[in-house]
N, C-alpha and C positions, 0 to 999 in steps of 0.2 A: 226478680230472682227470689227464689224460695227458700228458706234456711229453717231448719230444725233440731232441736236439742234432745236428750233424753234426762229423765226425770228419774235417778236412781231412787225407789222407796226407802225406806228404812230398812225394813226388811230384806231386800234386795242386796243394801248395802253391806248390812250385817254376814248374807251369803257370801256375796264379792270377797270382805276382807277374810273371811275363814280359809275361802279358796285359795286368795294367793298368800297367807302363812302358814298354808300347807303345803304348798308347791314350794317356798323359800327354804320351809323346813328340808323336802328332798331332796332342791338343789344343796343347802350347805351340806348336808349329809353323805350325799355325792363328793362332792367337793373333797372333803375329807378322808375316801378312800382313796389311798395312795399305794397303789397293791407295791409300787417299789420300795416301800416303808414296812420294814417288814420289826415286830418285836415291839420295843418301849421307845427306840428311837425316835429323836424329834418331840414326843409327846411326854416322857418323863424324865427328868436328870438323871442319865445313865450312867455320868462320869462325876465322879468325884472332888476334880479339880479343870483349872485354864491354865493352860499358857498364854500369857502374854504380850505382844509385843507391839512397843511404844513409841508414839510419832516418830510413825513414819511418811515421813513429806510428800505429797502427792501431787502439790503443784503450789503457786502462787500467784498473786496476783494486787490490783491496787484498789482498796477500799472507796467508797462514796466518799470520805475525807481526803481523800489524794496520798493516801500512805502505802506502802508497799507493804501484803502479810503474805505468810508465809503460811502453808494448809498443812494440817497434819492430821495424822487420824490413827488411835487403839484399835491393835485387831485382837480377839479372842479366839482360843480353837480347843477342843476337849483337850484333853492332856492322854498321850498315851493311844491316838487313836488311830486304829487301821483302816480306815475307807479310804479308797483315792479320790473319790470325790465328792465333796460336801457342799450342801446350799450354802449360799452366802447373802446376809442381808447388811444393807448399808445405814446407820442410822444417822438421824441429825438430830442434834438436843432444841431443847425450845426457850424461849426467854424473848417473844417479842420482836427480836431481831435488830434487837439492842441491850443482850446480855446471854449470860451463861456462855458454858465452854463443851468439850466434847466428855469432860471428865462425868459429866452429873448423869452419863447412862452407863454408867460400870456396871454397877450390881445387874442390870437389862442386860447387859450383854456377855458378861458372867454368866447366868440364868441360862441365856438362850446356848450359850456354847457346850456348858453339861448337859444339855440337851443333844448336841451332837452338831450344831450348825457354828462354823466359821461369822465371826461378828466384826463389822467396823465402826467404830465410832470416829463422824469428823466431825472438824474445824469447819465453819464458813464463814464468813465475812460478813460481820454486824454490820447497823448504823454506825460511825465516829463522828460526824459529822455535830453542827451545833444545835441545842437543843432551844436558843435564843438568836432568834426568834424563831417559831416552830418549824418544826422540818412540813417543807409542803406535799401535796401530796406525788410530783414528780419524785421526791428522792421517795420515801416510801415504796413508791413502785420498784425506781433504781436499786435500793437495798434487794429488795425481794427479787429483783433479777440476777443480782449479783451472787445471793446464797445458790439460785436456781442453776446458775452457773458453775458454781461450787460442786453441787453435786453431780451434775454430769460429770464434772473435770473427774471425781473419785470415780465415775462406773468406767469412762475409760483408763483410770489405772488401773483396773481389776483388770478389764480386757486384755489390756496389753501385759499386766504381769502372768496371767493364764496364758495366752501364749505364747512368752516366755518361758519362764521356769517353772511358774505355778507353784511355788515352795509352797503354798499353803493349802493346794490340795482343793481350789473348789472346784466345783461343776459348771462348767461356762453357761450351761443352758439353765439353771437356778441361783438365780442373782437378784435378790430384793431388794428394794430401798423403804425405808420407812421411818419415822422419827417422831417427834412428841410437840406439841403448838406447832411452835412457828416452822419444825426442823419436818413435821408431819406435811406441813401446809405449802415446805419447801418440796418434800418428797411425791404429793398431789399433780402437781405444778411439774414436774419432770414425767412421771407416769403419761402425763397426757400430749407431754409433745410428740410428736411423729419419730417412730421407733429409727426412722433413717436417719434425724438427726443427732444419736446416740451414739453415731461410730465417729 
């Protein structure tokens, strides 16, 4: 059997990468035209102030320590606004996945709502468990299936309050998740499972 490689030169290679950070460049640029985004929306704080409103429970469930918690999650929305339907992005905070709360992305989710977009910030379920003798690496996984968990449970409450009542006015077909460490790493990890097991 015969096997053969290529040898990119330097020069070569120098072409290569130019090509494709100009082609990244079009596609983001692409990206970015959103002809139904019409004005400053979305891209500049157009409103002044948020509304609001404060764990609200979205499900529960039992910790890696065997404790019963209770999920809750800060939604944000511009204050005073007339679109009936707004994206909506779900965030998770970071801390490892053995700290922090939903509180430490306010100001984020303040920001993104005078912008124009509906914000949640949850809860999910840290390690509790004992740190003597070290957590091995079976709960580490558990932990992190457990937040994973978490977050789904929040995108089917969105679902299912969208078609319900939808008081809050978003766009079922604009629904993000994303979050900061661990709450990011949680929100990766959702993204990539099979969109069927989301409903």
């Amino acid at each position: 059997m015969r096997t053969s490689s290529i040898l990119i030169e330097p020069k070569s290679m120098k072409s290569l990468l130019s090509f494709l950070l100009f082609s990244f460049t079009l596609l983001y640029m692409h990206a970015q035209d959103q002809s139904a985004c019409t004005g400053d929306r979305y891209r500049l704080e157009v409103f002044t102030s948020t509304d609001s409103t404060l764990a609200i429970k979205y499900g529960e469930n039992v910790t890696i320590g065997g404790n019963a918690q209770e999920l809750f999650m800060d939604i944000n929305e511009p204050t005073a606004d007339t679109v009936t339907e707004r994206p909506l992005i779900i965030f998770a905070f970071g801390g490892s996945f053995i700290s922090g709360d939903r509180k430490q992305l306010k100001a984020l989710c303040e920001d993104l709502a005078r912008r124009g977009f509906v914000t949640a910030s949850i809860d999910y379920r840290l390690f509790d468990g004992s740190f003597i003798p070290f957590p091995t690496q079976a709960d580490i996984v558990d932990v992190v299936i457990k937040a994973i968990g978490d977050m789904r449970a929040s995108v089917r409450f969105w679902k299912a309050e969208i078609d319900s009542i939808n008081a809050f006015r978003v766009d079922p077909d604009q629904i993000f998740i994303g979050g900061v460490s661990a709450g990011a790493i949680t929100a990766a990890h959702v993204a990539m499972l099979d969109s069927t097991e989301l409903t």
